[in-house]
mmCIF file of the N, C-alpha and C atoms, coordinates in Angstrom:
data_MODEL
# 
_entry.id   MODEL 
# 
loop_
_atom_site.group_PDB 
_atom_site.id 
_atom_site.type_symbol 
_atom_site.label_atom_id 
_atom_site.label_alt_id 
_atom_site.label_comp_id 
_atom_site.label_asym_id 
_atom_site.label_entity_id 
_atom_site.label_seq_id 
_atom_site.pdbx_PDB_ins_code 
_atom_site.Cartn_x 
_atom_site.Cartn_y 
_atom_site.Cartn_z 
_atom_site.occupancy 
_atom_site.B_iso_or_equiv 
_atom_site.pdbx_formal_charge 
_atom_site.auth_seq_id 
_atom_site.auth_comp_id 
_atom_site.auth_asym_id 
_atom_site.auth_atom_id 
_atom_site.pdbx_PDB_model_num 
ATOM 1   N N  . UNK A 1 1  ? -4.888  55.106  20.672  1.00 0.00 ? 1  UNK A N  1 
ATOM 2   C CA . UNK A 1 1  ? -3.845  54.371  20.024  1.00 0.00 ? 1  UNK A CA 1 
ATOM 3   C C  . UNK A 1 1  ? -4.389  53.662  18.806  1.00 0.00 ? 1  UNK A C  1 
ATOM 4   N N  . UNK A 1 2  ? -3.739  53.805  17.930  1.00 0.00 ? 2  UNK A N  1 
ATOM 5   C CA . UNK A 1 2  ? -4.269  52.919  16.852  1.00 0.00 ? 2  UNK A CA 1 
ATOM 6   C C  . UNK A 1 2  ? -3.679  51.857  16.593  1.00 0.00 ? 2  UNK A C  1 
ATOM 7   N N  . UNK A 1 3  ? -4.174  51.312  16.018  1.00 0.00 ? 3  UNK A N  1 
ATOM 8   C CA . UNK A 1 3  ? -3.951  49.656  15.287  1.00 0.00 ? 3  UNK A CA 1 
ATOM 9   C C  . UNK A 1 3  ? -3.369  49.272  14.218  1.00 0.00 ? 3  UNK A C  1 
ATOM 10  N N  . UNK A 1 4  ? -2.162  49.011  13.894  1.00 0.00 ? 4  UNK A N  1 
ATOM 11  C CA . UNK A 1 4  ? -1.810  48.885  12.533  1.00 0.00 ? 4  UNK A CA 1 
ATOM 12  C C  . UNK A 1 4  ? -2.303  47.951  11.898  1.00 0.00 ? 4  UNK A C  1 
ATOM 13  N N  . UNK A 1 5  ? -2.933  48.001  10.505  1.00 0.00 ? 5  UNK A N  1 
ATOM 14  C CA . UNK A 1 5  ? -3.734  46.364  10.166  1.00 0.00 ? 5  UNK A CA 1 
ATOM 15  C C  . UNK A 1 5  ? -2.813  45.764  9.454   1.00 0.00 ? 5  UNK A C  1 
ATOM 16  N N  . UNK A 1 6  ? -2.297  44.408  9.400   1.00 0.00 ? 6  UNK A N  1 
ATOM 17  C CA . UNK A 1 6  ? -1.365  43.432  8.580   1.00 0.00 ? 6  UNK A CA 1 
ATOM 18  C C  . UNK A 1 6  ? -2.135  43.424  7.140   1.00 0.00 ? 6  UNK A C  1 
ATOM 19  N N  . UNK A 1 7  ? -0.846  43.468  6.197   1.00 0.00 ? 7  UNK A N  1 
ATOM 20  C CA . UNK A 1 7  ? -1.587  43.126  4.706   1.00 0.00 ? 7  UNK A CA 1 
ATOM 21  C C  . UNK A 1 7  ? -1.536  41.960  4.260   1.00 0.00 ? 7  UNK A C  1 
ATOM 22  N N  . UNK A 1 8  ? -2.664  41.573  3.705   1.00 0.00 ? 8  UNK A N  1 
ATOM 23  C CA . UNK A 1 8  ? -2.393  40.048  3.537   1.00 0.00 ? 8  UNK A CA 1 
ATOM 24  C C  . UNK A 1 8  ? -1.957  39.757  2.105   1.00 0.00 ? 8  UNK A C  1 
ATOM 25  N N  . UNK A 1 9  ? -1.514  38.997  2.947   1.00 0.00 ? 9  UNK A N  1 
ATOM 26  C CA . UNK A 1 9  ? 0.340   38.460  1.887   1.00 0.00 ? 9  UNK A CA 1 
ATOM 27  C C  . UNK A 1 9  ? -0.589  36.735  1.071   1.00 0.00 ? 9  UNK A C  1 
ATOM 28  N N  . UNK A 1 10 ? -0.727  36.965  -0.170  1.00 0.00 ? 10 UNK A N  1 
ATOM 29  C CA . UNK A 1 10 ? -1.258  35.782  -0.674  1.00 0.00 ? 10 UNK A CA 1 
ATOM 30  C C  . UNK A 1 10 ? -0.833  34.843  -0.254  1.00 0.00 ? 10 UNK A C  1 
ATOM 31  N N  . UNK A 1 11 ? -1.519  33.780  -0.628  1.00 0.00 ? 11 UNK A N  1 
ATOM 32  C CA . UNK A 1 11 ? -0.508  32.398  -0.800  1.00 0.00 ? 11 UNK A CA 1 
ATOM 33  C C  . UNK A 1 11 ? -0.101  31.770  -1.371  1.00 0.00 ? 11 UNK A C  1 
ATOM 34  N N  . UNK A 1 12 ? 0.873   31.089  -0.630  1.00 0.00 ? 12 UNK A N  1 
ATOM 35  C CA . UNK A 1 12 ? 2.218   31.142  -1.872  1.00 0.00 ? 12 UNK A CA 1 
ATOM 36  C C  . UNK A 1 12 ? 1.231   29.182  -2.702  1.00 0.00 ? 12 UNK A C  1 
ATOM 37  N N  . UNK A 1 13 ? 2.520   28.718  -3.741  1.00 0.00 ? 13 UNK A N  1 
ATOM 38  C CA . UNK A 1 13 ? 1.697   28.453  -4.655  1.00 0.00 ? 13 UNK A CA 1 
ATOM 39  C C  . UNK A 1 13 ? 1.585   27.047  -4.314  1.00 0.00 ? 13 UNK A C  1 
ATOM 40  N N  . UNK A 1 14 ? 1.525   26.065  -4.626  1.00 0.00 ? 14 UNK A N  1 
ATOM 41  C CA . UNK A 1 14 ? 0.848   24.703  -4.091  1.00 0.00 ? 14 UNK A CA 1 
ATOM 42  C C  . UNK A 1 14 ? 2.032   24.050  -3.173  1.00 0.00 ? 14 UNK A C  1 
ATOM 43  N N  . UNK A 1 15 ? 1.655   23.147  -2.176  1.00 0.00 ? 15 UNK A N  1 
ATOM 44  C CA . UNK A 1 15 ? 2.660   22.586  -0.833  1.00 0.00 ? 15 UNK A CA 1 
ATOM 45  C C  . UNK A 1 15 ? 3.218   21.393  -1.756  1.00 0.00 ? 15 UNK A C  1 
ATOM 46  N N  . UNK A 1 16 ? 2.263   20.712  -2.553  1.00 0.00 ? 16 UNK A N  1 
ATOM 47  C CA . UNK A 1 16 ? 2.707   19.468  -2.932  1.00 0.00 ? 16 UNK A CA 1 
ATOM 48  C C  . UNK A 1 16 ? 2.954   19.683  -4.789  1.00 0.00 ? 16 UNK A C  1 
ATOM 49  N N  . UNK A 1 17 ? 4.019   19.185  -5.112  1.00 0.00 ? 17 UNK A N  1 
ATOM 50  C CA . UNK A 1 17 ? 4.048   18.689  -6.801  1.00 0.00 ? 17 UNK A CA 1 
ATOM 51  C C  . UNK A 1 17 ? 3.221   18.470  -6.953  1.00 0.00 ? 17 UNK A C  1 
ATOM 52  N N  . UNK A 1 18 ? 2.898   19.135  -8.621  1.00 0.00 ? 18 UNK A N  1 
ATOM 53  C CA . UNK A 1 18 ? 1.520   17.952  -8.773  1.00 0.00 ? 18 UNK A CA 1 
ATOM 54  C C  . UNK A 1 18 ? 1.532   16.385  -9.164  1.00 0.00 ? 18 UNK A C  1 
ATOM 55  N N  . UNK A 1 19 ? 2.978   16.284  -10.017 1.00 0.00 ? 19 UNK A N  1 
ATOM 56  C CA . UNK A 1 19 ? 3.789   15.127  -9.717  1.00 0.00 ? 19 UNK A CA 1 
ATOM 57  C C  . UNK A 1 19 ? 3.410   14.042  -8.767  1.00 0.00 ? 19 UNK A C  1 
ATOM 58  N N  . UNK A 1 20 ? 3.590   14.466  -7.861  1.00 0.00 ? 20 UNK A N  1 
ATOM 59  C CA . UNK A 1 20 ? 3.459   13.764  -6.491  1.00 0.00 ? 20 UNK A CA 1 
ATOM 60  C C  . UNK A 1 20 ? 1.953   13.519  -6.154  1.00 0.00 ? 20 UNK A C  1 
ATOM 61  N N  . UNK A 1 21 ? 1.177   14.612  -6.226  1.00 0.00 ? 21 UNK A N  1 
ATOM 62  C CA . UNK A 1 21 ? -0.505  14.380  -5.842  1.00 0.00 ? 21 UNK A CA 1 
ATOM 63  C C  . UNK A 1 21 ? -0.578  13.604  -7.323  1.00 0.00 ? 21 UNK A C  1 
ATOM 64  N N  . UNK A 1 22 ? -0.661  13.428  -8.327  1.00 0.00 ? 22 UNK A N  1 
ATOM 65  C CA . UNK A 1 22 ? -1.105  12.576  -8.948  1.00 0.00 ? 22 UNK A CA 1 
ATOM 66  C C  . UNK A 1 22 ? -0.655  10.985  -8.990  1.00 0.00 ? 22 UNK A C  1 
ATOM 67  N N  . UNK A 1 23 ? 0.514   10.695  -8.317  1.00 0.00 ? 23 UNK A N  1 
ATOM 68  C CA . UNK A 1 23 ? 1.097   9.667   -8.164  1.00 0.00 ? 23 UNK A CA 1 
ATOM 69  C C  . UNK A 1 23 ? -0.007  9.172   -6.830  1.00 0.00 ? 23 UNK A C  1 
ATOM 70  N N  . UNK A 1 24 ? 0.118   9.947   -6.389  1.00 0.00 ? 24 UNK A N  1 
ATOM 71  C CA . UNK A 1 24 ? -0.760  9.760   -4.816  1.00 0.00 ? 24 UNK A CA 1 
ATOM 72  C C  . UNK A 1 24 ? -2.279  9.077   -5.427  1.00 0.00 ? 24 UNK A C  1 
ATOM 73  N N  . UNK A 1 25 ? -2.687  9.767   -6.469  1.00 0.00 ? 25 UNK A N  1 
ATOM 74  C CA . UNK A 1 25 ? -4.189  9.686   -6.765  1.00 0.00 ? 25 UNK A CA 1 
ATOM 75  C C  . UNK A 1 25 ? -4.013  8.123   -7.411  1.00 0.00 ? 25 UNK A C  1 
ATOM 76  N N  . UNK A 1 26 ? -3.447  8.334   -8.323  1.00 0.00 ? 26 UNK A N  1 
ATOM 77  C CA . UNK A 1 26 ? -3.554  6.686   -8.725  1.00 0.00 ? 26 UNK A CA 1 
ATOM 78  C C  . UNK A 1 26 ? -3.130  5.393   -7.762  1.00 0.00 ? 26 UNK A C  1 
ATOM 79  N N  . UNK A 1 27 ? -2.137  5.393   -7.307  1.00 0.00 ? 27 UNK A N  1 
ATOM 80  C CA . UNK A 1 27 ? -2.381  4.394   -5.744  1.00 0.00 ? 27 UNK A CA 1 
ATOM 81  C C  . UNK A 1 27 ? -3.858  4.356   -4.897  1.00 0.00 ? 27 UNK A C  1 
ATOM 82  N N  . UNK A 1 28 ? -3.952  5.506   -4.918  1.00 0.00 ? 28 UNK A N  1 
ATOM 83  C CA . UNK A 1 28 ? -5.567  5.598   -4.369  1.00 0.00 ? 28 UNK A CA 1 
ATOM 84  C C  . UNK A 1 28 ? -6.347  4.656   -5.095  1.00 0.00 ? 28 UNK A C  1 
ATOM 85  N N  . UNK A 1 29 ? -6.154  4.978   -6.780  1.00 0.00 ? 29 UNK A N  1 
ATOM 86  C CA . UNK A 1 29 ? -7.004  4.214   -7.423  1.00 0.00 ? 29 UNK A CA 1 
ATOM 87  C C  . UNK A 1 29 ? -6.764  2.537   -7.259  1.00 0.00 ? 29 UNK A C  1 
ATOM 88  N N  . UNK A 1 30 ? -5.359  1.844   -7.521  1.00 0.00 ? 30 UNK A N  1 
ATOM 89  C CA . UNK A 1 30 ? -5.316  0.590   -7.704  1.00 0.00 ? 30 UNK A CA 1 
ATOM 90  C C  . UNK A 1 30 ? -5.065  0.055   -5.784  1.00 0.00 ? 30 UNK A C  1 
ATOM 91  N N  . UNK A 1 31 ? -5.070  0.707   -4.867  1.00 0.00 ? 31 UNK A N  1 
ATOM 92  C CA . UNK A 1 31 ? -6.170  0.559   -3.586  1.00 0.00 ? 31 UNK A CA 1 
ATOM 93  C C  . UNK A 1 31 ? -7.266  -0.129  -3.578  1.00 0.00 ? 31 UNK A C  1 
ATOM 94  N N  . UNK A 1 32 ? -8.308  0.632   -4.417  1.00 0.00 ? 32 UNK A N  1 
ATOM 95  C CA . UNK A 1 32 ? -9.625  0.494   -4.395  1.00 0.00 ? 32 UNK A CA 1 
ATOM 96  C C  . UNK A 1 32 ? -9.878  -0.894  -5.117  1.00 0.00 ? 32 UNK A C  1 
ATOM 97  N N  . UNK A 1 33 ? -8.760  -1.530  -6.612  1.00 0.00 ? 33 UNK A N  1 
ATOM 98  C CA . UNK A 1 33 ? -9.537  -2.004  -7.109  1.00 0.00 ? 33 UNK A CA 1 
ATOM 99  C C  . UNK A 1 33 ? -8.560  -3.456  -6.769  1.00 0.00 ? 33 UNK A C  1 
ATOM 100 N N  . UNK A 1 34 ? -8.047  -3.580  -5.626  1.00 0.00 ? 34 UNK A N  1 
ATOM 101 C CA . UNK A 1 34 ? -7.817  -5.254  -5.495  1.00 0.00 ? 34 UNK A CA 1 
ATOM 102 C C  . UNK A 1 34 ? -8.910  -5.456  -5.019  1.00 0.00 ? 34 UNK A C  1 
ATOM 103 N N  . UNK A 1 35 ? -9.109  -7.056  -4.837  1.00 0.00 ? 35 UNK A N  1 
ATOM 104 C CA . UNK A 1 35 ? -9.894  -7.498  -4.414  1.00 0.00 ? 35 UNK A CA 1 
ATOM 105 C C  . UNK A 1 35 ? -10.435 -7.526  -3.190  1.00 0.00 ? 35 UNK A C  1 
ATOM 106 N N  . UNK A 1 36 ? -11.161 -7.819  -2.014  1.00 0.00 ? 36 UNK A N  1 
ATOM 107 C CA . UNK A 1 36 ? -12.092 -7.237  -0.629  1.00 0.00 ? 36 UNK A CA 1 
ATOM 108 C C  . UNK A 1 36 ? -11.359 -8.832  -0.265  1.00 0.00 ? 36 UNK A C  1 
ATOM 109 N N  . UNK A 1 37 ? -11.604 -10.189 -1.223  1.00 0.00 ? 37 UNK A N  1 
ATOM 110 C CA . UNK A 1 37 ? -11.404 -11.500 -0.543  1.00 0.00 ? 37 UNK A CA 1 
ATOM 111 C C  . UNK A 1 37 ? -10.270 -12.256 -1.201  1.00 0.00 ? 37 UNK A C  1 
ATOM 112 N N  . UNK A 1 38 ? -9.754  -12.747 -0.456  1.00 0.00 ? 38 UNK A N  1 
ATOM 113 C CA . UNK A 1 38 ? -8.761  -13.959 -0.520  1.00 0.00 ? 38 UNK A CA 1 
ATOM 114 C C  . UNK A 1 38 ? -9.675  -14.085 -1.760  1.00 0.00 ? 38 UNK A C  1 
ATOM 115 N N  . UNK A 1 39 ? -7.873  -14.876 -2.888  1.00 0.00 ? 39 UNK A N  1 
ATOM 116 C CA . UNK A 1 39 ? -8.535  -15.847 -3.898  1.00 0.00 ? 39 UNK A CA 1 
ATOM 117 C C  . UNK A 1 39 ? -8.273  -17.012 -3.385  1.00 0.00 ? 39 UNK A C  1 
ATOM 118 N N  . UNK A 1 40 ? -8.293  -17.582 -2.170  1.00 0.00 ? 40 UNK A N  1 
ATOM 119 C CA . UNK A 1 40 ? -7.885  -18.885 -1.651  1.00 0.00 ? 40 UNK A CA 1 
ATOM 120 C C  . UNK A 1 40 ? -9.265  -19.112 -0.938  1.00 0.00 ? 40 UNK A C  1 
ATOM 121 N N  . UNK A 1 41 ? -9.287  -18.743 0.308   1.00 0.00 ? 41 UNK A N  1 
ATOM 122 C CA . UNK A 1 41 ? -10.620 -19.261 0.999   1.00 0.00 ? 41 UNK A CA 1 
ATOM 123 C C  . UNK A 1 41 ? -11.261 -18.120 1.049   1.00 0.00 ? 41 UNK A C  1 
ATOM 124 N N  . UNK A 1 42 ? -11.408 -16.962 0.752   1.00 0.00 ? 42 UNK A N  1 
ATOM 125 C CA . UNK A 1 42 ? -12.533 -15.787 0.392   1.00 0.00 ? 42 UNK A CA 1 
ATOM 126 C C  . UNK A 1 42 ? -12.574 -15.308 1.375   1.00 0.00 ? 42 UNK A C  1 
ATOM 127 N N  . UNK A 1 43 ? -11.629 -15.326 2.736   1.00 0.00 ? 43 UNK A N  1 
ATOM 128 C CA . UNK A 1 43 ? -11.336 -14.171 4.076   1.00 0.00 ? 43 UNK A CA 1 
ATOM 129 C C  . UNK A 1 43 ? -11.440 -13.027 3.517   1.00 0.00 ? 43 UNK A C  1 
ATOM 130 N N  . UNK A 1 44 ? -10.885 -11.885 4.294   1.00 0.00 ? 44 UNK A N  1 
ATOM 131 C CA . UNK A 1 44 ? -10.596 -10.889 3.811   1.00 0.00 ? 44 UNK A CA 1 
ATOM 132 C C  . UNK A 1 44 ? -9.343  -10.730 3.924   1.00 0.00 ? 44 UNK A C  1 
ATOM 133 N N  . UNK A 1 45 ? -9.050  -9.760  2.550   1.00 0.00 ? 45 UNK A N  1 
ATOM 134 C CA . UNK A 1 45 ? -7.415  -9.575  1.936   1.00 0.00 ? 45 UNK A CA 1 
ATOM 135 C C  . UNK A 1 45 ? -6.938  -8.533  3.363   1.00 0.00 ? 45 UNK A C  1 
ATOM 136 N N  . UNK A 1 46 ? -5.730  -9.389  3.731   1.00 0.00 ? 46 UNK A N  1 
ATOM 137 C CA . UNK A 1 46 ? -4.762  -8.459  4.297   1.00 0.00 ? 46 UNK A CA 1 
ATOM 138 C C  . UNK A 1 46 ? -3.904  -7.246  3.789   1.00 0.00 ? 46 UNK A C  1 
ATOM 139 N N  . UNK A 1 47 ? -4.067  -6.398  4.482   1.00 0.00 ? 47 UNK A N  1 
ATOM 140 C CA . UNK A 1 47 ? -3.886  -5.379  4.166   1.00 0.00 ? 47 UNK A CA 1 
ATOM 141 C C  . UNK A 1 47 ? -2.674  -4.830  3.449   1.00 0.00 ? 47 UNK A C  1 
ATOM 142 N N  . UNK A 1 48 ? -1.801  -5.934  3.686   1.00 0.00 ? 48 UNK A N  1 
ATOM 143 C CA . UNK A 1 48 ? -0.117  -5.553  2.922   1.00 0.00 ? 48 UNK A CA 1 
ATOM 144 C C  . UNK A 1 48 ? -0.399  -6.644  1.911   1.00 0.00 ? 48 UNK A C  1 
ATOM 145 N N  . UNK A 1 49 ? -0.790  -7.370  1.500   1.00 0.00 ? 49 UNK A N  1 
ATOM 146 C CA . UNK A 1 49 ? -1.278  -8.391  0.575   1.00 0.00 ? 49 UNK A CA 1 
ATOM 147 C C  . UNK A 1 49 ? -0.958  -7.564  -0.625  1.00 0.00 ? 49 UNK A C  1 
ATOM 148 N N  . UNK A 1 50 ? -0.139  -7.931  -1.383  1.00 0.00 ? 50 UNK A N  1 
ATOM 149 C CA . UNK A 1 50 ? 0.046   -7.674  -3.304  1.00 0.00 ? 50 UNK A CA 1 
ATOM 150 C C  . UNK A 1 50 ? -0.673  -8.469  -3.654  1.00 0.00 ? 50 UNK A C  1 
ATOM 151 N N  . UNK A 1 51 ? -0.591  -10.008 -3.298  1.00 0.00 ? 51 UNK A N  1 
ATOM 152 C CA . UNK A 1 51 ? -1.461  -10.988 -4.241  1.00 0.00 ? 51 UNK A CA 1 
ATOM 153 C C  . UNK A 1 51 ? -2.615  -11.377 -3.945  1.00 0.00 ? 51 UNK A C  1 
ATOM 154 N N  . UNK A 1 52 ? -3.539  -10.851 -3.115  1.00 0.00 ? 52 UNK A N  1 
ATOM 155 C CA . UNK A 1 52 ? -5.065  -11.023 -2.445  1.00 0.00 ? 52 UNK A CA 1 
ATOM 156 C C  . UNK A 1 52 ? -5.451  -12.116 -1.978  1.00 0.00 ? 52 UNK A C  1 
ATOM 157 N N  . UNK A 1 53 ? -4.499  -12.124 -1.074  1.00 0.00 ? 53 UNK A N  1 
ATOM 158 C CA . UNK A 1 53 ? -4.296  -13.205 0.351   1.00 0.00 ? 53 UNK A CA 1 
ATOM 159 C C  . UNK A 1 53 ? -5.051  -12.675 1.025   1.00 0.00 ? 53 UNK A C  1 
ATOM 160 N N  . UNK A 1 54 ? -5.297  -13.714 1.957   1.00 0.00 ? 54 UNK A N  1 
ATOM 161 C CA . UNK A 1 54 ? -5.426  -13.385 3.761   1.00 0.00 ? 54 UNK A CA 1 
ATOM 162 C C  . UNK A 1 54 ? -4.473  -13.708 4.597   1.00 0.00 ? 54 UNK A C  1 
ATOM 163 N N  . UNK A 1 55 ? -4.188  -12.771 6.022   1.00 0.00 ? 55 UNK A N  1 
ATOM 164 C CA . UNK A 1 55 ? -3.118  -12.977 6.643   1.00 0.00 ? 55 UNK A CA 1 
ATOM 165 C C  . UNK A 1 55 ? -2.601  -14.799 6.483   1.00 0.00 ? 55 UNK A C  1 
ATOM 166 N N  . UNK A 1 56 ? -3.717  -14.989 6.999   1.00 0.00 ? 56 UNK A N  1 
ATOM 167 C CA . UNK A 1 56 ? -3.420  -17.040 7.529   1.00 0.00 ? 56 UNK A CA 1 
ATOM 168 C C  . UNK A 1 56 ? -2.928  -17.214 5.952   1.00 0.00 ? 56 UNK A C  1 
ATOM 169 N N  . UNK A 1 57 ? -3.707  -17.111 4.773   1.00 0.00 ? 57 UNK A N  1 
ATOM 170 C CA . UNK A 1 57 ? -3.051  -17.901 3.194   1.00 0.00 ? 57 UNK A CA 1 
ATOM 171 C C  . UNK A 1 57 ? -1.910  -17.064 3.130   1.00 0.00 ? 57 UNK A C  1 
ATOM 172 N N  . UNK A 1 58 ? -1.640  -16.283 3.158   1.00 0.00 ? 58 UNK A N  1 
ATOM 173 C CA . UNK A 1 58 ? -0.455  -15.318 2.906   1.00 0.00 ? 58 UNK A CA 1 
ATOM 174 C C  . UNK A 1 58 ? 0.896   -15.870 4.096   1.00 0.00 ? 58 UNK A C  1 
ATOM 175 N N  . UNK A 1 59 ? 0.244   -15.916 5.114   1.00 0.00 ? 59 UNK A N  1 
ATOM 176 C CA . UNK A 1 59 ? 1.392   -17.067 6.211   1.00 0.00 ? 59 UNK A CA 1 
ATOM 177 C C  . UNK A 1 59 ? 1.855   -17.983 5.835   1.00 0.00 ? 59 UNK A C  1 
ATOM 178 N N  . UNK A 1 60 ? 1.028   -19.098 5.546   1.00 0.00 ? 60 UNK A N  1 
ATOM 179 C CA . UNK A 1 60 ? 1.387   -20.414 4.659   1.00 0.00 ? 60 UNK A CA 1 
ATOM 180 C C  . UNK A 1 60 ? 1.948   -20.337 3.420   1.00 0.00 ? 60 UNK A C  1 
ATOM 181 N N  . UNK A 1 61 ? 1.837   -19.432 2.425   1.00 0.00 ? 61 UNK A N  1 
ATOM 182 C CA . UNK A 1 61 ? 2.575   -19.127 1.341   1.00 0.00 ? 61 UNK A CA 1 
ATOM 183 C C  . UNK A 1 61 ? 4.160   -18.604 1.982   1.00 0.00 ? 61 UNK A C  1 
ATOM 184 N N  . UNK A 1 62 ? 4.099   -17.918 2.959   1.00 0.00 ? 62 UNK A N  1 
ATOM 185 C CA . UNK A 1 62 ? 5.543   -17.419 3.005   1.00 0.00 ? 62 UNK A CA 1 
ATOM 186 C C  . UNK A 1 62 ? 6.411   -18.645 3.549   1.00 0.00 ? 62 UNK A C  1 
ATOM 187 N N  . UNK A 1 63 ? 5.503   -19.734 4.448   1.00 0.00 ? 63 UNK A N  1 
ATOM 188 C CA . UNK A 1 63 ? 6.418   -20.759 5.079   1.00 0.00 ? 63 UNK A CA 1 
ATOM 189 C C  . UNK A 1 63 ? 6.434   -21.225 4.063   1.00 0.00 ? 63 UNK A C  1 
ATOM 190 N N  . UNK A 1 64 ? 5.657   -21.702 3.222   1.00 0.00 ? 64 UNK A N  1 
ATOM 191 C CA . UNK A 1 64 ? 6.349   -23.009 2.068   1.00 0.00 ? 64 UNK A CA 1 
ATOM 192 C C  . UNK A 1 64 ? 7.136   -22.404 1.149   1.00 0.00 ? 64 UNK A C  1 
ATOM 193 N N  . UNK A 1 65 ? 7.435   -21.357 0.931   1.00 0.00 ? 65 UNK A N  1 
ATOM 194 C CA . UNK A 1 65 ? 8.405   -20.895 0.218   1.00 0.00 ? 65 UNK A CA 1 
ATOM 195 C C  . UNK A 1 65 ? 9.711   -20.905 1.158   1.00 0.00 ? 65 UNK A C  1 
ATOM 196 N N  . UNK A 1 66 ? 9.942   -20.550 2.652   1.00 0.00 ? 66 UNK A N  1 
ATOM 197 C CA . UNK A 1 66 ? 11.176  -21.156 3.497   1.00 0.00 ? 66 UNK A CA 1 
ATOM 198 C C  . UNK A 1 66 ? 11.147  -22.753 3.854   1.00 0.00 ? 66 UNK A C  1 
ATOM 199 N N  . UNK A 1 67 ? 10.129  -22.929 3.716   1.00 0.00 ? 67 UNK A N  1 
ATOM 200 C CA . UNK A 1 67 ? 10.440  -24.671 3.892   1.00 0.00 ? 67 UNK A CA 1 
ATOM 201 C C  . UNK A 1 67 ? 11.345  -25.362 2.526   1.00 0.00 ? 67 UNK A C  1 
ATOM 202 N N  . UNK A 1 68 ? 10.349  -25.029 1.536   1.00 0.00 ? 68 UNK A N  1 
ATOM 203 C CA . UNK A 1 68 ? 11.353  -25.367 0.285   1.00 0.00 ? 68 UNK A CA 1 
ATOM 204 C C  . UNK A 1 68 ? 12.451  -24.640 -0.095  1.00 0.00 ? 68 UNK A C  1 
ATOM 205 N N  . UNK A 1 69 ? 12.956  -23.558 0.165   1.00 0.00 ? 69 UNK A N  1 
ATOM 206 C CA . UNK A 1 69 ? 14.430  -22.952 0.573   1.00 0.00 ? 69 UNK A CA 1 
ATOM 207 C C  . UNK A 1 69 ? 15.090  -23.677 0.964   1.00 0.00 ? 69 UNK A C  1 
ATOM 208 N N  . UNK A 1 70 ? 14.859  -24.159 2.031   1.00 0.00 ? 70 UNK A N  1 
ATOM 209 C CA . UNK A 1 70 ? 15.652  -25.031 3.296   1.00 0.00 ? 70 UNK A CA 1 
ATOM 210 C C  . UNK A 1 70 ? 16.433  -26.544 2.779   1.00 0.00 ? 70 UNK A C  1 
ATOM 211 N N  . UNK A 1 71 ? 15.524  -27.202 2.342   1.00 0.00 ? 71 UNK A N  1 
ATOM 212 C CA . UNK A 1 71 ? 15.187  -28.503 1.623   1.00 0.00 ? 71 UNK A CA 1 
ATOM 213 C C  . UNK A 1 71 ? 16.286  -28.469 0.697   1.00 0.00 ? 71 UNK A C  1 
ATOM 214 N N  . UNK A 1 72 ? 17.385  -29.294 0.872   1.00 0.00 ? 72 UNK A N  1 
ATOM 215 C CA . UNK A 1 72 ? 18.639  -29.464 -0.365  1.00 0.00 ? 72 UNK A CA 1 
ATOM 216 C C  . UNK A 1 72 ? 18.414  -30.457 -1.336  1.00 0.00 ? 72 UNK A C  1 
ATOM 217 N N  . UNK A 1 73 ? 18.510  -30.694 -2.609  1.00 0.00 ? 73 UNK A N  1 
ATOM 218 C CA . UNK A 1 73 ? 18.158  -31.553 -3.528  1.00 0.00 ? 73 UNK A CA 1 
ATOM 219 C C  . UNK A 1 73 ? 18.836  -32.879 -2.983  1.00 0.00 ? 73 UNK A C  1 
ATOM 220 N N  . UNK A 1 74 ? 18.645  -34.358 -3.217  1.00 0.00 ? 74 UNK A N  1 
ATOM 221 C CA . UNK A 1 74 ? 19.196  -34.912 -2.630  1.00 0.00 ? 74 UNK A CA 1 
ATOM 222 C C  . UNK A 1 74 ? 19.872  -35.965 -4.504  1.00 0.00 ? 74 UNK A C  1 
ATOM 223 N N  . UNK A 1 75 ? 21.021  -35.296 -5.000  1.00 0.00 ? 75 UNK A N  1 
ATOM 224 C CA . UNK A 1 75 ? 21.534  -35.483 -5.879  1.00 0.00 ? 75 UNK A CA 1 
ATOM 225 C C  . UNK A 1 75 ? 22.605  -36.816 -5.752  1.00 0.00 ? 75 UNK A C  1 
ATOM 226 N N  . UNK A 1 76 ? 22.786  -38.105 -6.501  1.00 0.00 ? 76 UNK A N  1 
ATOM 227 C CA . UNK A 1 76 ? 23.394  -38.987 -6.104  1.00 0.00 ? 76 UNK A CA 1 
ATOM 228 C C  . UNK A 1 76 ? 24.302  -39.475 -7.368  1.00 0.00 ? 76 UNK A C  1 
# 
């Protein structure tokens, strides 16, 4: 009995935009270049951090921004 052999069928042409992988690459880049420490007490930056907090400075920044939310002017 013989064997039929499959022909190989190239491949097809890239999975991702390059659009997209280059968008990808530069996030990669501005990743790399925040900072490692808090600019407050020099912890290390939490990981969802935009402004190069640490969890605890980044906590206290979000309460005093709802504390002073809260707080109504006291106008007379």
């Amino acid at each position: 009995m013989g064997y039929a052999k499959r022909k190989n069928i190239p491949p097809p042409g890239p999975v991702i935009s390059s659009e997209i992988l280059e968008q990808a690459k530069r996030s990669l880049k501005t990743d790399q270049l925040r900072p490692s420490k808090c600019t407050v007490c020099g912890a290390e930056v939490a990981p969802n951090s935009t402004e190069g907090l640490c969890w605890v400075c980044r906590r206290l920044k979000i309460s005093a921004w709802h504390e002073s939310e809260q707080q109504t002017p006291a106008q007379d």
